[in-house]
N, C-alpha and C positions, 0 to 999 in steps of 0.2 A: 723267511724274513725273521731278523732278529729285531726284539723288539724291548728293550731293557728294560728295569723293575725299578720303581720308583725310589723303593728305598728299601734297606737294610739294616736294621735298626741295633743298637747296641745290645750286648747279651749280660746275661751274668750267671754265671759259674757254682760250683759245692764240686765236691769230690764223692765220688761213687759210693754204693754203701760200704763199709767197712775199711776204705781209705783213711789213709791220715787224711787231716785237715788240707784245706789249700792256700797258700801264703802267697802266691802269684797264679790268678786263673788264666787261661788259654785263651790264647788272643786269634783272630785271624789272621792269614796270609799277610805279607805285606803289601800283596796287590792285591787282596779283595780277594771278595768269593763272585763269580761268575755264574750269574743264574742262567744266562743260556737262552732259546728263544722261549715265544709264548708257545705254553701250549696250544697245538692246533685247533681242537673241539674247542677248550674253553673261548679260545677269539672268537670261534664260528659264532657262538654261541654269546658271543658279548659278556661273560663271567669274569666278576673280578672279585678280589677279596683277600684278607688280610691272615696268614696263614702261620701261626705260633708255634714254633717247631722247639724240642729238646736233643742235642746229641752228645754222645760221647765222646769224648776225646782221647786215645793215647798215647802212651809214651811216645809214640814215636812220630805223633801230630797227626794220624791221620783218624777216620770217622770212623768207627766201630760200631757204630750204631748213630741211627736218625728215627724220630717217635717226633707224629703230630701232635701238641699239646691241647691243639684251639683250631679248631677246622674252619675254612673262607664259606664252606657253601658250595662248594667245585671241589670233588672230588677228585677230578685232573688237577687243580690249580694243588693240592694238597700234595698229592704226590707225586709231580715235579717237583717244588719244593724239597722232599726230601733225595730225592734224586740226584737235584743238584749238587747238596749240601755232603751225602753221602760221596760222590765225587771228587770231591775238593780237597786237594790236597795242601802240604805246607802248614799246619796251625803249628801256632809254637804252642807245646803242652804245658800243662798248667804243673808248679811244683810246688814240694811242701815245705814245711819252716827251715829243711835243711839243703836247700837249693835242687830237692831228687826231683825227678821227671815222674807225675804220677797221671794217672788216671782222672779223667775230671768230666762233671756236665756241663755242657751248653747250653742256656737257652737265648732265644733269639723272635726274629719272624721277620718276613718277606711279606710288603704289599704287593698285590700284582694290581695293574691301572693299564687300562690300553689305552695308549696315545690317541689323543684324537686326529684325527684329518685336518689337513688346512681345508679350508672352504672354499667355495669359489672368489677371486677377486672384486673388489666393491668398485664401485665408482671415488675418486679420487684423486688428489694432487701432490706433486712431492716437489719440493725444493732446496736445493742445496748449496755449498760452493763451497771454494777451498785455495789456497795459493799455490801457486809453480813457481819456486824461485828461481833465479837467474840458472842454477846447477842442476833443474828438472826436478826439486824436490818436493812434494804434495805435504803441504801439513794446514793447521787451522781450520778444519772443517767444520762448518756451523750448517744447519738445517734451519731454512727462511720459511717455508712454508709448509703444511703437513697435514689435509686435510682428509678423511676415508678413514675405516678401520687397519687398511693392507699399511699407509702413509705416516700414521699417528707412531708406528712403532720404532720409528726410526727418532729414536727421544736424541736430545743433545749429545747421550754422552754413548750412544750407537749408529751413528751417523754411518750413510752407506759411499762413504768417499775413499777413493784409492789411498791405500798405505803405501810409504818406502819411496821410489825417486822414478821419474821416467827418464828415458834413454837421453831424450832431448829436452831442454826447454822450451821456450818461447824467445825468437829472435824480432827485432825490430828492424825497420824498414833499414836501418846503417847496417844491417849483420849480425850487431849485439845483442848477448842475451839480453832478456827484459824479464822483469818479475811480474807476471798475473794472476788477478784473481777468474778462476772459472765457476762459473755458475750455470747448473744443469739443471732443467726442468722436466718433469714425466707426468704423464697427464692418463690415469684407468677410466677410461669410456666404455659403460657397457649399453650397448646394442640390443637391439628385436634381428635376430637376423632374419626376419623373414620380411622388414621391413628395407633392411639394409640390401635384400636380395631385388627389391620392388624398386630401389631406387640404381639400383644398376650397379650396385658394389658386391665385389663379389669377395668370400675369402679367398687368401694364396693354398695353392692344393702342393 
């Protein structure tokens, strides 16, 4: 299971000992650096923590070296981090006042945060609707009613209504397309099932 890092925080740069100076520092990849899954012990284990790392950079953009600056508390969580970061290629290296490709440090740091779980569903209501125009097209959706924690999150401007056009419209009793509005109601009931098993309902197996 891959489980992604909350964040990746912006770095800042010097040039190695005895390098020129740096007049442009080394940037990351254009698509990011890719920390890859969680580590496994530290999920078991519920560890998270904020992991301040230093590397170097060379000429030729890749990682030369990775050094924890600021440890999380998870010695897994620490050395993934550099693992990943070691890994990763593509940095544009950092140059000196005369546009040359030098040597540079990194620093940076990786929260690690384990996603939580959705919970189980609440008791709840949800209300919706939306137009079909005459050419099958769904737009206008507004949310009428929203009541539950699962319901509330579906705010105005995330409403859970079909995007883009369907195949057909709505025809009226002549043939002709018609323009309507549809309104969808969902209703989260929860149950004893051992009440609902007493009353002769049973679940679908």
């Amino acid at each position: 299971m891959v489980i992604s890092i909350t964040a990746l925080l912006g770095g800042l740069a010097m040039s190695t000992q005895g390098a020129p100076a740096v007049s442009q520092p080394p940037a990351p990849p254009a698509g990011g650096i890719h920390i890859g899954a969680y580590p496994a012990g530290a999920l078991r284990r519920s560890e998270e923590g904020s992991v301040r790392f230093e590397a170097v950079i060379g000429t030729d953009g890749t990682v030369t070296r990775c050094t924890v600056t600021q440890k999380s508390g998870s010695s897994e969580l620490d050395d993934a981090t550099c693992d990943a970061i070691r890994k990763t290629r593509g940095f544009t290296p950092a140059k000196d006042a005369n546009g040359k490709a030098i040597e540079a440090r990194f620093s940076s740091s990786v929260k690690w945060v384990i996603p939580r779980r959705n919970t189980a569903p609440v008791p709840g209501e949800l209300a919706y609707s939306f137009i079909v125009e005459k050419d099958g097209t769904a737009h206008d959706c507004k949310v009428t009613r929203a009541l539950g924690e699962d319901a509330v999150r579906y705010t105005a401007g995330t409403p859970p209504c079909p995007v883009g056009k369907y195949g057909l419209g709505y025809l009226g009793a002549d043939g002709k397309p018609e323009r309507k509005r549809v309104t969808i109601r969902q209703t989260i009931a929860v149950e004893n099932a051992d009440e609902s098993r007493a009353n002769g309902t049973t679940s679908p197996k």
